[in-house]
VOLO-925918 format. One line per 10 residues: number of its first residue (from 1); their letters; for each residue x, z, y of C-alpha. Coordinates in pm, whole numbers. Each point is the difference from the previous one (the first is absolute). Example, Ala and Ser with C-alpha at 12.3 -4.5 7.8 and 13.67 -1.06 7.14 Angstrom:
residues 2
1) AS) 1230/780/-450 ~ 137/-66/344
END
This chain:
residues 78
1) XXXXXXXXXX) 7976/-4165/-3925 ~ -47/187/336 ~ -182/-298/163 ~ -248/26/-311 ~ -67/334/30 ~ -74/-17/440 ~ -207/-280/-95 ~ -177/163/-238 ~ -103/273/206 ~ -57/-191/288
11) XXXXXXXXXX) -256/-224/-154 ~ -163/251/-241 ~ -124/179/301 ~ -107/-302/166 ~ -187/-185/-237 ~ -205/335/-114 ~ -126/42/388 ~ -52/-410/2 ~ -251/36/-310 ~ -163/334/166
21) XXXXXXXXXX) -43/-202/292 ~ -104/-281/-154 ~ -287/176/-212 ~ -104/230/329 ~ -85/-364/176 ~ -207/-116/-278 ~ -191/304/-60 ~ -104/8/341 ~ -93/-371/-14 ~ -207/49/-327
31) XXXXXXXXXX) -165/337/189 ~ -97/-131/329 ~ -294/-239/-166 ~ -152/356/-105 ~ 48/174/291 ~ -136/-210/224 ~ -333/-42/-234 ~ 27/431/-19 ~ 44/8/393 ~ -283/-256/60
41) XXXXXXXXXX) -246/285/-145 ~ 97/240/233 ~ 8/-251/297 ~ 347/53/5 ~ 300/-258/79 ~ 305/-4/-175 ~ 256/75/199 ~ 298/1/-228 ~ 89/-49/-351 ~ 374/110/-155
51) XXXXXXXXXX) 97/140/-337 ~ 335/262/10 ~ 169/109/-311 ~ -283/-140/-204 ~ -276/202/213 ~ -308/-171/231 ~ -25/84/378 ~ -315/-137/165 ~ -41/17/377 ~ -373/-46/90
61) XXXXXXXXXX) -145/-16/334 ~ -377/121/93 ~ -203/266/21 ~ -1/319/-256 ~ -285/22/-239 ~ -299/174/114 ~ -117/318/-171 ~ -282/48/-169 ~ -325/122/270 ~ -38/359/-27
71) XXXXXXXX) -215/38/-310 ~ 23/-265/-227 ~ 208/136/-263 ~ -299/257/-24 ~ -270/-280/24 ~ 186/-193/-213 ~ -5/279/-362 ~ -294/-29/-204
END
C-alpha cells in the first residue's frame, strides 16, 4: 500500500509537467508560422519562439518602428 501511494505522487507530478510541456512545444510550433508572416511586415526576423505556462514569448530582431513625421497625425484629421 505504501509503494502505491510514493508512486502515486511521484508520477502525478510528473505526468502533469510532461503534458504542460508537451502543449508549450506545440503551441510554439503552431505560433511561429504567424510570427514569422507578423515579423516579415515589420522587416523583422524571428529570433525565437517558446510558449511557458500556456503564454507566447517572441524574440524579434531589427530595427524599432519609426514614428510618425512630425505632423501627420494633424495632416492626417479631416
Amino acid at each position: 500500500m505504501a509503494v502505491a501511494v510514493v508512486v502515486v505522487l511521484i508520477a502525478v507530478p510528473l505526468t502533469t509537467g510532461t503534458i504542460t510541456v508537451a502543449r508549450d512545444r506545440s503551441l510554439a510550433a503552431d505560433a511561429r508560422s504567424v510570427a514569422e508572416q507578423w515579423a516579415a511586415v515589420g522587416m523583422w526576423q524571428i529570433a525565437t519562439v517558446e510558449a511557458r505556462n500556456g503564454v507566447l514569448v517572441t524574440g524579434v530582431l531589427g530595427l524599432p518602428p519609426h514614428p510618425a513625421p512630425h505632423g501627420a497625425a494633424r495632416r492626417a484629421r479631416p
